[in-house]
C-alpha positions in Angstrom: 14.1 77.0 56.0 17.9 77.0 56.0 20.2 77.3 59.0 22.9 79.2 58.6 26.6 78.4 60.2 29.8 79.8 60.3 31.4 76.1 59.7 29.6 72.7 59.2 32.0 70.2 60.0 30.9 67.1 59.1 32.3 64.0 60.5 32.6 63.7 64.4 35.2 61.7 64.9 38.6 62.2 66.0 39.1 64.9 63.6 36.3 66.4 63.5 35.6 66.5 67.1 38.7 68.4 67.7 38.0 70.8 65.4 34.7 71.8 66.6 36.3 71.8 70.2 39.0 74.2 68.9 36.9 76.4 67.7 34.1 76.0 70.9 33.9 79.7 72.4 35.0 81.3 69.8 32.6 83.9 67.7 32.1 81.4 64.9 29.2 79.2 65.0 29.3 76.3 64.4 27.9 72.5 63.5 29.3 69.0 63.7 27.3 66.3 61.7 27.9 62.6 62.8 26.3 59.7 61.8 27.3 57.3 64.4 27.1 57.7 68.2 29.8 55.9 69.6 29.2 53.5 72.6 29.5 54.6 76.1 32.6 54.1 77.7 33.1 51.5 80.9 36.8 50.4 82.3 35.0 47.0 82.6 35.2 46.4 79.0 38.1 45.0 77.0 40.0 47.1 75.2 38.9 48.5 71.9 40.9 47.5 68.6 41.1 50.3 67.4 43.8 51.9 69.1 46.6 55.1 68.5 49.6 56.3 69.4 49.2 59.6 70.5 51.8 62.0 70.5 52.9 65.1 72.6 51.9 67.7 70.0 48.5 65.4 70.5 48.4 65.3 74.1 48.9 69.6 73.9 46.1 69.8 71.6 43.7 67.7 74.2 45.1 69.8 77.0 44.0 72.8 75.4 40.5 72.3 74.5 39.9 70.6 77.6 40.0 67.3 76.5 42.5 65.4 77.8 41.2 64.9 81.5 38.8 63.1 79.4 41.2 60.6 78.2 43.1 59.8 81.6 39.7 59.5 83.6 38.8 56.9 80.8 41.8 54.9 79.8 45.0 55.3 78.6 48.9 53.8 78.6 52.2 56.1 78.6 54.8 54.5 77.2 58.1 56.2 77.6 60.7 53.8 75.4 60.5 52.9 71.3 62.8 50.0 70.4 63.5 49.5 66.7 65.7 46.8 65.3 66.4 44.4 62.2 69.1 41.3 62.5 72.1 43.6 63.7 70.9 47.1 64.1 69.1 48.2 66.8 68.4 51.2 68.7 65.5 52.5 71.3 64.6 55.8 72.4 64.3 56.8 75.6 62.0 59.9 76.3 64.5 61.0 79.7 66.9 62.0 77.3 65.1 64.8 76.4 63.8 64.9 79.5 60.4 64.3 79.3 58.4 62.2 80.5 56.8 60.2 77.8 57.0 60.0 74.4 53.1 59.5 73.5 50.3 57.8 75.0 48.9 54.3 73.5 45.0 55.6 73.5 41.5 53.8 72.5 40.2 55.9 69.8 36.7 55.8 71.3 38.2 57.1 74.4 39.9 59.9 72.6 36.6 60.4 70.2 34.3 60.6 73.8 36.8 62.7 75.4 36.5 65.4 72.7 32.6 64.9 72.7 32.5 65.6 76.0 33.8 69.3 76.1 31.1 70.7 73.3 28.1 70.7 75.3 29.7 73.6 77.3 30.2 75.7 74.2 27.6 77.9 73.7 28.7 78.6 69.5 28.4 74.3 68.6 25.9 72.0 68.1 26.1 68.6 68.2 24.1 66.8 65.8 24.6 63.0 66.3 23.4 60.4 65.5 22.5 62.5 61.9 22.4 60.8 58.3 23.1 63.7 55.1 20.5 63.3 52.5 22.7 65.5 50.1 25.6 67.9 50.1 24.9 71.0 47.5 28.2 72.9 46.5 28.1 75.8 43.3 31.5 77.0 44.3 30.7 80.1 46.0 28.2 78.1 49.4 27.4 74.9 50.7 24.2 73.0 51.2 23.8 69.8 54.0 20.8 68.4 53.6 19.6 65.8 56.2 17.3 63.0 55.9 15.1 65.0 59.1 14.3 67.8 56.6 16.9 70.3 58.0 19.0 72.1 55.5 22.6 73.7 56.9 23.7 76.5 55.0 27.8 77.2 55.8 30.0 79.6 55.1 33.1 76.7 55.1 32.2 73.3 55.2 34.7 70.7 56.5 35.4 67.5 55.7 36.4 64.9 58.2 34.5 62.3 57.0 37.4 59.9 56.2 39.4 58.2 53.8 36.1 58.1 51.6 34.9 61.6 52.2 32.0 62.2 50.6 32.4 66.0 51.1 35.4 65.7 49.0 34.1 64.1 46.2 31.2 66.4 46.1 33.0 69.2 46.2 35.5 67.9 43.5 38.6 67.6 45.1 41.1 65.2 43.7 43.2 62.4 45.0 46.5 60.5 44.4 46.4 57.2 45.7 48.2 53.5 45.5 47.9 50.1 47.6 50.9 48.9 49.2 49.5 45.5 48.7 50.1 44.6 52.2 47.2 44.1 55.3 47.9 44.9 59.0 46.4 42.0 61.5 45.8 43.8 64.8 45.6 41.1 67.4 44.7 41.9 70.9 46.5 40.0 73.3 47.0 39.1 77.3 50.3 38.5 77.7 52.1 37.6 81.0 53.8 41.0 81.8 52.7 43.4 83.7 51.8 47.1 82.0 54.9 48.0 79.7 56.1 51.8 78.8 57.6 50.3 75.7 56.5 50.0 72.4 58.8 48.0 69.9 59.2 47.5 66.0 61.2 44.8 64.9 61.4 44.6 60.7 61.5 41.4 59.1 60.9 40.7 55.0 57.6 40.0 55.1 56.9 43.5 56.5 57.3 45.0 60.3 56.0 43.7 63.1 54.9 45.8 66.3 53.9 45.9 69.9 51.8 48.4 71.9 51.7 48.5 75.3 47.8 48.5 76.5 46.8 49.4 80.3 46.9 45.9 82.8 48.5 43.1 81.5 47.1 43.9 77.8 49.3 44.8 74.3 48.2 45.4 70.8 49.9 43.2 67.9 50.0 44.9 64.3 51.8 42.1 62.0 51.9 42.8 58.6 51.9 40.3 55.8 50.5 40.0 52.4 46.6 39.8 52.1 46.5 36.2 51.6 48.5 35.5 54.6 46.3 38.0 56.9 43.6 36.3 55.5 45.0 33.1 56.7 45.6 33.9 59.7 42.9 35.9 61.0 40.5 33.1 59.7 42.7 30.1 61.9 41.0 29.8 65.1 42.7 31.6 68.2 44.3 28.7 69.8 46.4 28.0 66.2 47.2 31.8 66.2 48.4 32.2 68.9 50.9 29.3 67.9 51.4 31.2 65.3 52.4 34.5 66.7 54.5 33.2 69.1 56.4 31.4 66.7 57.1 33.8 64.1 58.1 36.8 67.1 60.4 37.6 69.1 61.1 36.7 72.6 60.4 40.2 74.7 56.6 39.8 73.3 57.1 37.3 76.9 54.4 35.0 77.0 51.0 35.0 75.5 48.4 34.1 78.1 45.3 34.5 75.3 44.0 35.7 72.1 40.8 38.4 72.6 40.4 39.5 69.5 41.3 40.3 65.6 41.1 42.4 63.3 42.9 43.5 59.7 42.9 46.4 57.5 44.8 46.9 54.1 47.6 49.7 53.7 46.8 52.4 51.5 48.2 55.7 50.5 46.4 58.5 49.5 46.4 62.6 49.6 44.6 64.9 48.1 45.5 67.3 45.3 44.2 70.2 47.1 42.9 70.5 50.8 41.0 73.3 50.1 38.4 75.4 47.7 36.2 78.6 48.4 34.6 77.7 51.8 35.9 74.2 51.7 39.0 72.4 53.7 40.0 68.9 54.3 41.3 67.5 57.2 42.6 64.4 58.5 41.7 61.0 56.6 40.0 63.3 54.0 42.9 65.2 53.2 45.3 62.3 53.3 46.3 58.4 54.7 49.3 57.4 56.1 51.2 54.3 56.1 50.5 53.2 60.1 54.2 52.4 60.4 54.9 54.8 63.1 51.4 55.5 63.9 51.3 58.9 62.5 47.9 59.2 61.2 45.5 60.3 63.9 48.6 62.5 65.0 49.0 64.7 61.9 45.3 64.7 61.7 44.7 66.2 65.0 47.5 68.9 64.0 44.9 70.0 60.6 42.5 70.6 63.4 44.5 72.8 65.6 45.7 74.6 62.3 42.6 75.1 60.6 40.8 76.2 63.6 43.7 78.7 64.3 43.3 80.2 60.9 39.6 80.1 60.9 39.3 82.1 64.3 42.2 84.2 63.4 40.5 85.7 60.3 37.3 86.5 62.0 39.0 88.2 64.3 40.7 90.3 61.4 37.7 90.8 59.9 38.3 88.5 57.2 35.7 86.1 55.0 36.6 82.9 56.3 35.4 81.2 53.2 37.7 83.6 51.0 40.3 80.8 49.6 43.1 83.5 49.9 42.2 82.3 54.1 41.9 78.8 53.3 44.6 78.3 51.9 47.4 79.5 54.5 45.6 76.6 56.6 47.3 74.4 53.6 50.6 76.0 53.5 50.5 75.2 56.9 49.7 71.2 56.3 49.9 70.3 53.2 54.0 70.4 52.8 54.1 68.7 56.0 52.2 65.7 55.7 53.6 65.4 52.8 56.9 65.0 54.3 55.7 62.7 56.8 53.9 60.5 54.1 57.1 60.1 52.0 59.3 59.6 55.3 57.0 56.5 56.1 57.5 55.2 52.3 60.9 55.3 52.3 61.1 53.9 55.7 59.0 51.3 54.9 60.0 50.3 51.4 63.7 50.0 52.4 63.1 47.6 55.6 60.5 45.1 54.0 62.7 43.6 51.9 65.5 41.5 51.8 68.1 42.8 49.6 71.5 42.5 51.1 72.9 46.2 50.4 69.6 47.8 51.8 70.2 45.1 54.8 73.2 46.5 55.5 72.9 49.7 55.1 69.7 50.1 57.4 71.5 48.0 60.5 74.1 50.4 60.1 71.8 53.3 60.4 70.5 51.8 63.5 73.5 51.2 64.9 74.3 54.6 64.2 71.6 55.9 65.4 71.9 54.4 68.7 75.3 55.9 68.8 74.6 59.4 67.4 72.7 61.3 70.3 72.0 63.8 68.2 70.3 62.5 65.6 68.6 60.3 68.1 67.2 62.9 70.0 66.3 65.1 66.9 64.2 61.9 65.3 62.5 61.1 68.9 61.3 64.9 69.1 59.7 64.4 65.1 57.8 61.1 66.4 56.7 63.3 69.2 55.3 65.9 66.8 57.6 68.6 68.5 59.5 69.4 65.0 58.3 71.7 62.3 55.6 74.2 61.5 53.5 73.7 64.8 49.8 75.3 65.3 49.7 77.2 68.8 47.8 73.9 70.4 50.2 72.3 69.6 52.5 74.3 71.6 50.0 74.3 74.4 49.0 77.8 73.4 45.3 78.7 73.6 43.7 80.2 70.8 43.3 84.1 71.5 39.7 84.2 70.7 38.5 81.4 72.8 
């Protein structure tokens, strides 16, 4: 017997969850298919690895679909400076000169993922199947099949995919990717240091590649140190005590002291984005639709804003009296994305290509621009407000609109 939906979703993560909560209590109905149920949530524990840097426009969307109570209840960190230097330029951006109060929010993405979890049981129009494992996934085109390993067979009007970097839904459904290595791995050390919390996170470039800090609730931080793979695979394979030598040595002095190693992990850069994010009764969002250099921890960020925009054109056209699955809908969700990720994407390459090097013109051209744009409030301002996710094409919950169907 099929079971027919409005929107399958499938992948309940980040991504996905906020899309289903987006659309929760509007007239669609709807399904989210995960395979994994995350682990319950205690402030006892350490600190996840996996961590983001969440953004305003983020923080709006949470807010919205009544997630973000979720978050603070749980854990997270507000960090309200962003230091960037090289050897002579340097500059740091304050979030009181645009008078707010943060600039993002260093969150868990468990926390974020349970948060979002949290809000569907109330909704009436979505259901949760997790922990769930797809048998198959049928697509001719026109419909969509999800078949799962219990025997129950989803039919949807648009299926979603928010199944990462390696979506299946994607590759069943046939849509393209470009992609290239940057032949560079991110270590993410979680450390103890001696400071108390910090509202500062800092990027200091070097020739081997960047190296960060972000600020973790207590007297906690997150380290991402690029290098190349062999050297990550060096040092996440010396025993804690030897890298903690090693990080200390190789950065800078406001790390302040590092009272212990709790943990490692590493992960190789990658670009990729789709040709397409959509079909008839298909879209792509986050990881599925496209990967990010982490540089400025823009990922989960431009993710969460596919959700808020699909979900806005979804619920928008059934209140029109529109076929959601017509592409003619689908595809003003990518006009809305597509062109800006895309600008986000090639911002990060160009950032990061012209600091990890160390050819003297680029050298002294990029300390200038950071000197300049210490100097230049303008420009200052304008590039603080982009990191925030308050420039460009916004979706209403982004704004900290609600959606008028909900």
């Amino acid at each position: 017997m099929k079971e027919e939906f409005d929107v399958v979703i499938v992948g309940g993560g980040m991504v996905g969850a906020t899309v289903a909560s987006c659309l929760g209590g509007s007239e669609l109905k709807v399904a989210v298919i995960e395979a994994q149920l995350p682990e319950p949530f205690s402030t006892e524990q350490p600190h996840d690895l996996r961590v983001s840097a969440l953004s305003i426009a983020s923080k709006n969307i949470l807010e919205a679909v009544g997630a973000w109570s979720g978050v603070t209840s749980r854990r997270c960190c507000p960090f309200k400076r962003m230091r960037v230097w090289e050897t002579a330029g340097d500059t740091t951006f304050n979030s009181e000169d645009i008078r707010y109060a943060e600039l993002g929010y260093i969150v868990e993405n468990r926390v974020t993922q349970l948060a979002l979890l949290d809000t569907l049981p109330s909704f009436d129009n979505v259901e949760l199947l997790m922990p769930e494992t797809i048998a198959k996934i049928n697509y001719d085109g026109h419909s969509s099949e999800v078949l799962l390993i219990n025997g129950r067979v989803l039919q949807a009007k648009v299926l979603v995919a928010a199944d990462g970097g390696q979506s299946r839904v994607r590759q069943a459904v046939g849509l393209g990717v470009t992609s290239w290595d940057y032949n560079q791995h991110a270590l993410v050390i979680y450390i103890e240091t001696a400071y108390p919390q910090q509202d500062i996170t800092w990027q200091r470039f070097v020739s081997s590649g960047p190296q960060a800090f972000l600020p973790l609730t207590g007297n906690y931080g997150s380290i991402v140190w690029y290098q190349s793979p062999d050297e990550v695979r060096r040092l996440q394979a010396l025993p804690f005590e030897q890298l903690q030598a090693e990080l200390v040595a190789a950065f800078p002095d406001c790390l302040g002291e590092v009272k212990q190693i709790l943990g490692v992990a590493s992960f190789p850069l990658k670009r990729q984005h789709a040709q397409r994010y959509v079909k008839h009764g298909v879209a792509l969002v986050g990881d599925a639709a496209h990967m990010i250099n982490p540089l400025a921890g823009q990922g989960v960020n431009i993710g969460l804003l596919d959700a808020a925009a699909l979900a806005e054109i979804l619920v928008d056209a059934r209140k029109r009296g529109k076929d959601i699955a017509d592409l003619t809908v689908l595809q003003r969700y990518e006009a809305m994305r597509r062109n800006e990720n895309l600008k986000m994407m090639t911002l990060m390459d160009v950032f990061y290509r012209s600091f990890s090097n160390d050819i003297l013109p680029l050298k002294l051209l990029r300390n200038l621009g950071l000197g300049l744009a210490q100097r230049i409030t303008p420009a200052r301002n304008k590039a603080m407000k982009a990191a925030m996710g308050l420039e460009g094409r916004l979706p209403k919950l982004a704004r900290g609109e609600r959606l008028a169907a909900r």
